[in-house]
C-alpha positions in Angstrom: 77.8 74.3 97.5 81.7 75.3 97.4 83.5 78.0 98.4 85.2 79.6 95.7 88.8 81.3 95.7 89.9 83.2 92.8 93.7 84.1 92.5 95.7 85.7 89.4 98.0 82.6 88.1 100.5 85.7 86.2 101.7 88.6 87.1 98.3 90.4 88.3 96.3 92.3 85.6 94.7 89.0 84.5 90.6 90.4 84.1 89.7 89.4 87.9 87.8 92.2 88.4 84.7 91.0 85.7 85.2 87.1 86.5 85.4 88.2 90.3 81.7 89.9 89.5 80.8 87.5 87.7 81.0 85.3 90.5 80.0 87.5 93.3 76.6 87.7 91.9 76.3 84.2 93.2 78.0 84.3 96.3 76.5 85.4 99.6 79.5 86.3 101.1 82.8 88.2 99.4 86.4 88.4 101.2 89.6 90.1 100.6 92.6 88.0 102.1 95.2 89.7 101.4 97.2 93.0 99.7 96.3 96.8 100.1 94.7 99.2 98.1 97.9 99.0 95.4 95.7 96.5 93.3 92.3 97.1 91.7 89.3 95.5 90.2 87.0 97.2 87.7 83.3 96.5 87.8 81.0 97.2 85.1 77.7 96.9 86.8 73.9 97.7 84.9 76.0 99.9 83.1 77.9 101.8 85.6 81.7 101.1 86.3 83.2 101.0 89.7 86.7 101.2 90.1 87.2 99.0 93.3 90.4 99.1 95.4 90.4 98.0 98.5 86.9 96.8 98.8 85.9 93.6 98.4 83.8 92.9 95.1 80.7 92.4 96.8 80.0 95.4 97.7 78.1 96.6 94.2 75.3 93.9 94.6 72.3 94.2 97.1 72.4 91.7 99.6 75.8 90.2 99.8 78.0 90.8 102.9 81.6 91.9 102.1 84.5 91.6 103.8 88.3 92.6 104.5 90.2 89.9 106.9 93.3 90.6 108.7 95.5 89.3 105.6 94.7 92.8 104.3 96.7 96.3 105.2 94.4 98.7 105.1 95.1 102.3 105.1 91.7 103.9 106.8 92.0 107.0 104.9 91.7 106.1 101.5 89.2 103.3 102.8 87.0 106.1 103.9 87.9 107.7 100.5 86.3 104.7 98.6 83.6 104.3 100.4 82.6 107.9 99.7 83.4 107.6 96.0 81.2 104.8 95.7 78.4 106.8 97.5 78.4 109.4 94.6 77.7 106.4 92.5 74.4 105.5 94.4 76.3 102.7 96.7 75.7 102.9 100.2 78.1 101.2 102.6 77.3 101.2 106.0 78.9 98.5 108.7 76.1 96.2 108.4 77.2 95.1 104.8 81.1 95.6 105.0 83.2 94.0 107.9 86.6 94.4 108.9 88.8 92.2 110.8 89.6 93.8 114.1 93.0 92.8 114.1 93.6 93.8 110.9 96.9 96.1 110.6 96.8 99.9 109.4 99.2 101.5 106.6 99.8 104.9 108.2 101.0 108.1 106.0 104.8 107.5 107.6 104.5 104.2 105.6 104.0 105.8 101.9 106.7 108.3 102.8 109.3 105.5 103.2 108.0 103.4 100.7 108.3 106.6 98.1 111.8 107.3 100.0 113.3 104.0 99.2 112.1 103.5 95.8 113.8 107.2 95.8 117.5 106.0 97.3 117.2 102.2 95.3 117.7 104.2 91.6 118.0 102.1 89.3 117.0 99.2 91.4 113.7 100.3 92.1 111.7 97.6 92.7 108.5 99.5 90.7 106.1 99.8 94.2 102.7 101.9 94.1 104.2 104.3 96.7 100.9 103.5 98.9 103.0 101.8 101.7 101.8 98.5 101.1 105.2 96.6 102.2 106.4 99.2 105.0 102.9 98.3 106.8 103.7 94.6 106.3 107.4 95.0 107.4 105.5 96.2 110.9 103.4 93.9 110.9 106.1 91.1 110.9 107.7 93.3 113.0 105.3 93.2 115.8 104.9 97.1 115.8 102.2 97.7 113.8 98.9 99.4 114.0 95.7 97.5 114.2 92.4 98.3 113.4 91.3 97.3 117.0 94.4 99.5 118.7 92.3 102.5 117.4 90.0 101.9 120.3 92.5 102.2 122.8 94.2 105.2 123.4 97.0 103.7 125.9 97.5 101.1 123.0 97.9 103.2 120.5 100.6 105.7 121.8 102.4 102.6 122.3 101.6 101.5 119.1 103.2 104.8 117.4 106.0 104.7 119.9 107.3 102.2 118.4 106.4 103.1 114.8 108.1 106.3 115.2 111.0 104.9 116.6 112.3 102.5 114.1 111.3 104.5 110.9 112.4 107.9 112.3 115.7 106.4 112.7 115.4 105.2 108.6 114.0 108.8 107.5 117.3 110.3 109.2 120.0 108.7 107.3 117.3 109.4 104.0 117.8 112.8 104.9 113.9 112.9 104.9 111.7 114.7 107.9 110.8 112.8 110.7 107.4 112.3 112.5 105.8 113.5 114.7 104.3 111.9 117.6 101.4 113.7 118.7 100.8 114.8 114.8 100.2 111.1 114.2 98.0 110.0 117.0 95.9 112.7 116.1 95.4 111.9 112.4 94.5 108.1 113.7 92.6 109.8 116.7 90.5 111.8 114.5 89.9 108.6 111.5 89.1 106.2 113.8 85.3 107.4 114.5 85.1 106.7 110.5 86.7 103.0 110.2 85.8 101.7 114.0 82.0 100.9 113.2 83.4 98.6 110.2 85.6 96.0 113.2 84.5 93.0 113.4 85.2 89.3 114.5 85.6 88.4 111.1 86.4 84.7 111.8 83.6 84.1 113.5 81.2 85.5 110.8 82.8 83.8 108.2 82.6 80.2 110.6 79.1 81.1 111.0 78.2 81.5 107.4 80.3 78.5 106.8 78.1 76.3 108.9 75.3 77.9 107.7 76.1 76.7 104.4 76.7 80.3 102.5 78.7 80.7 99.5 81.6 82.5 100.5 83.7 83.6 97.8 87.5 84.4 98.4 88.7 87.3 96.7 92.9 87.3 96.1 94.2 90.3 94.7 97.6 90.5 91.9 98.8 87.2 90.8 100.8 84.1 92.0 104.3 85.3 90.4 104.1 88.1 92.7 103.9 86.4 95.8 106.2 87.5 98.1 107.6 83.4 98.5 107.1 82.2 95.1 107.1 85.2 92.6 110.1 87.0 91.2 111.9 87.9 94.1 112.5 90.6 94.7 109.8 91.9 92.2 107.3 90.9 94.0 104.0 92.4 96.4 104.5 92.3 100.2 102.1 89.2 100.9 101.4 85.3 99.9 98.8 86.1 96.9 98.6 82.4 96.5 95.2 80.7 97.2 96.8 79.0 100.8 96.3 82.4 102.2 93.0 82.6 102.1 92.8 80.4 105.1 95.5 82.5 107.7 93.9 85.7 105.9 90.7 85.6 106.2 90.7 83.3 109.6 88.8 80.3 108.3 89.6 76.4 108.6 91.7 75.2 106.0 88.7 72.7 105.1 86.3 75.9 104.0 88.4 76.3 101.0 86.9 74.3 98.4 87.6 75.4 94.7 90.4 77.2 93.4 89.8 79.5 90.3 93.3 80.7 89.2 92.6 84.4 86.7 94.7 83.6 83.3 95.4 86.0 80.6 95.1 84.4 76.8 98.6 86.1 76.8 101.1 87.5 79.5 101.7 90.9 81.0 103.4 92.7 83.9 103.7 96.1 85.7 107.0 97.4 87.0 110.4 96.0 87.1 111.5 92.6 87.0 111.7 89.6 84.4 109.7 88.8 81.8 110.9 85.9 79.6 108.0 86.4 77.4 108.3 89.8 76.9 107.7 91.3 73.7 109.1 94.8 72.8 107.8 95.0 69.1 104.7 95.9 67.0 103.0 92.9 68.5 103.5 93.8 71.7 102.4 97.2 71.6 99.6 95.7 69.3 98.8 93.4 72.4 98.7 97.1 74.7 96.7 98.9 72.8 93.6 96.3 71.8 93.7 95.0 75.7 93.7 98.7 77.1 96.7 97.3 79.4 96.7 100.4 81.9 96.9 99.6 85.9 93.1 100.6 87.3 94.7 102.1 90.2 98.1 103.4 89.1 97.5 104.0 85.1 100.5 102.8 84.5 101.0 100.8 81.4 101.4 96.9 81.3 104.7 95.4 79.6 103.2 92.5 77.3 104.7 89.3 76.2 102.9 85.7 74.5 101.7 83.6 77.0 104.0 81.7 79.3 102.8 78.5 79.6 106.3 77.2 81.8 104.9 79.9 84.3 101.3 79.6 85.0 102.1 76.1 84.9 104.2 76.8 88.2 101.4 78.6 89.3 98.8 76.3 89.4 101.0 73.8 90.9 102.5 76.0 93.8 98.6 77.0 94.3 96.4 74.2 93.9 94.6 76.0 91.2 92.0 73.7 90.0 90.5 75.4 86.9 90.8 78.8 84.8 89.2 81.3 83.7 90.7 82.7 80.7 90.5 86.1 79.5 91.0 88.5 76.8 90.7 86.0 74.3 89.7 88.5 71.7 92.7 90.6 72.0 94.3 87.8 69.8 92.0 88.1 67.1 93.2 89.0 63.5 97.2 87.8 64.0 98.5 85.4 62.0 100.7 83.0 64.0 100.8 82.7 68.0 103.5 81.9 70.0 103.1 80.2 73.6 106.4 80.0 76.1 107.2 76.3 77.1 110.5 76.5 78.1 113.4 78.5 79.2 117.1 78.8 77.8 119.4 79.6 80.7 123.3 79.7 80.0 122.9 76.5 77.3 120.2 74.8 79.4 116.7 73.8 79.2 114.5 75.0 82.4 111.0 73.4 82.3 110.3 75.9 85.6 111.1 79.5 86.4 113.8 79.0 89.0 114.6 80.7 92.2 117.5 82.7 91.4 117.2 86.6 90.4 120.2 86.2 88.0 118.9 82.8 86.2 115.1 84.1 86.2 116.8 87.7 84.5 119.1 85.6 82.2 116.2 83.3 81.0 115.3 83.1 77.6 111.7 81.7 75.9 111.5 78.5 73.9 108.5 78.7 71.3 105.7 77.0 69.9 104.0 78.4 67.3 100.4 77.7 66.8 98.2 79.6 63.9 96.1 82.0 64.7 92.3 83.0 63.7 90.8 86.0 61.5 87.6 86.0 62.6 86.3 87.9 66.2 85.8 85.6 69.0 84.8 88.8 70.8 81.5 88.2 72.0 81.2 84.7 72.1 79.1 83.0 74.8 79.6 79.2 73.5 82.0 76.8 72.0 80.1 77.0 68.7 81.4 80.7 68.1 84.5 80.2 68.3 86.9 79.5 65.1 88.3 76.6 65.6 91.9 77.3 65.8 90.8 79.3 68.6 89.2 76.0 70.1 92.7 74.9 69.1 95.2 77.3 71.1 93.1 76.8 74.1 93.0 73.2 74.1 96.8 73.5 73.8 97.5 76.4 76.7 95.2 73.5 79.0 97.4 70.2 78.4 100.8 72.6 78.9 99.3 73.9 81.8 98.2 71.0 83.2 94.6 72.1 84.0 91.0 72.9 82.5 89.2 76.1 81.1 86.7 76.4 83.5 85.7 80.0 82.0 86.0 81.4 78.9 85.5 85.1 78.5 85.7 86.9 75.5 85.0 90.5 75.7 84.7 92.9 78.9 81.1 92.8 79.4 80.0 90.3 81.9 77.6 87.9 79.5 80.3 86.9 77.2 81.4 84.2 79.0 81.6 80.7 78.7 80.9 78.7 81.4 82.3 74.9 81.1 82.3 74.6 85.2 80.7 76.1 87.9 83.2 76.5 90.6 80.7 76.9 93.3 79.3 72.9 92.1 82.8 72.2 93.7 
């Protein structure tokens, strides 16, 4: 059988969190590659929702192993956090079901400061971060100075470690005219967490080699979407790391050759978080119409969604920078009832036709949607669990959406719960 990794193909906010169950409930194995605990899944599961963060999916279903590879930052106090939350909710998480990668990096609390600092000083040119530290940590990490989960076990290590922390972003929280940090104040917050988040380390290659030749299903879990990525999203409006599916390999520690099938997360229409462009965007009565009937609010930061039609020029991109092999496309039903439909194949750019979103801030801000218009449906598609219940002008705009995308529906769902969806592959057949 395959294994199976699932990536956003937008912006993020694409529905992973129920296809991503969906999924897991097959798989024996579930990894995070990459990210922090800035992006979120929610999980509606026998009836009881868990709001997931950092943790990989797996972790709501009896008998799977879950896993966070060294792709991930992981900040081991709201770890320990989650882990407690989901205990209220009757899950127990103990270090024989959840593993994580030993050399995995730590965000610290010096790293939300500056990340809250900066957004601070950029004004107006706030990039739109979480404020969790997600890219300071990755900055050290790059930077050869960061934390790791296996440093914790070393004391000699780890006052190195924060040596050189301290040194470089003291030096940045002077000229922000911000307090520094303290040395022996921060060895002794990581001092007193690591009892809680050691038992979790693990060689998390070899696990994930070992299930590999065993023949498990290992699903790979990606978290926000492909036009984030920190190489081939909107730059600079972008995450910290590669959310493409070619980093489930260096993030996860497993042969290039264990990645099998590549589910890209599509939204029936478009939406983004923060700053940055948005060709698509629309700022009227149908875009707040589009907010309101797909609850577009962040699961971790509340924040609400900007929404657009769908941009078929970008996911597109997406599933050729990506190797996406199939979608699963969501929300469906939040189209039902409009009249018309409009789906982005091109860009206008200074009095020139773009058939890709190019590299160039001032070209991707200056870009401007060509339309098709397609007619809409009347009646609900909400609920649907086969090709039957659909209207067929709903049949119709998704047949479109696949030939300008230039791949197949694999999944169809069409409402929040977890049976209605239609399955026209099974990614794990391969």
């Amino acid at each position: 059988m395959a294994n199976v990794i699932v990536v956003g193909s937008q912006w993020g906010d694409e529905g992973k969190g129920k296809i991503v169950d969906w999924l897991s409930e097959r798989a024996d194995v579930v990894v995070r590659f990459q990210g922090g605990h800035n992006a979120g899944h929610t999980l509606v599961v026998g009836g009881v929702t868990y709001k997931l963060s950092l943790l990989p999916s797996g972790v709501v279903r009896s008998g799977k192993i879950s896993i966070i590879g060294n792709g991930v930052v992981i900040d081991p106090w709201a770890l320990i956090e989650e882990i407690a939350r989901l205990g209220e909710l009757g899950l127990e998480i103990t270090p024989e079901t959840l593993k994580i990668a030993d050399n995995a990096a730590l965000i610290l609390p010096l790293h939300g400061k500056i990340d809250r600092a900066r957004e601070v000083a950029r004004g107006a040119t706030a990039i739109g971060t979480t404020g969790r530290g997600i890219g300071p940590a990755y900055e050290d990490k790059v930077g050869r100075r960061a934390v790791r989960l296996c440093d914790l076990a070393d004391r000699e290590a780890l006052g190195q470690r924060v040596d050189a922390l301290l040194l470089h972003h003291n030096a940045l929280l002077r000229g922000l005219g911000e307090p520094e940090f303290d040395r022996a104040e921060t060895i002794g917050e990581l001092e007193a967490v690591a009892p809680k988040v050691l038992p979790f380390a693990d060689r998390v290659w070899h696990r994930l080699d070992e299930a590999h030749r065993a023949g498990r299903r290992i699903l790979f879990e990606g978290a926000q979407g492909a036009m984030l990525d920190i190489d081939h999203g909107t730059y600079p409006f972008v995450t910290s790391s590669n959310t493409v599916a070619g980093q489930a390999a260096a993030g996860a520690g497993v042969a290039v050759g264990a990645l099998d099938y590549v589910l890209g997360i599509t939204k029936a229409y478009t939406t983004r978080v923060g700053s940055g462009p948005f060709p698509s965007e629309l700022e009227d009565e149908v875009g707040q119409r589009l907010g309101e009937r797909g609850h577009e609010f962040g699961t971790v930061t509340g924040r609400r969604r900007r929404c657009g039609w769908f941009d078929a020029v970008m996911v597109r991109q997406a599933i050729k920078v990506g190797g996406i092999d199939g979608i699963a496309l969501t929300k469906l039903d939040v189209l039902d009832g409009l009249a018309e439909l409009k789906v982005c194949v091109g860009y206008r750019i200074d009095g020139e036709t773009f058939d890709h979103l190019p590299a160039l801030g001032a070209l991707q801000a200056a870009a401007q949607p060509v339309y098709e218009t397609l007619e809409g449906w009347q009646d609900s598609t909400r609920g649907a669990r086969s090709w039957a219940d659909l209207p067929a002008t709903a049949v119709k705009y998704i047949r479109r959406i696949e030939e300008l995308i230039g791949a197949p529906v694999a999944l169809l769902s069409t409402s929040p719960e977890r049976e209605d969806t239609i399955l026209v592959r099974d990614p794990f057949a391969g």
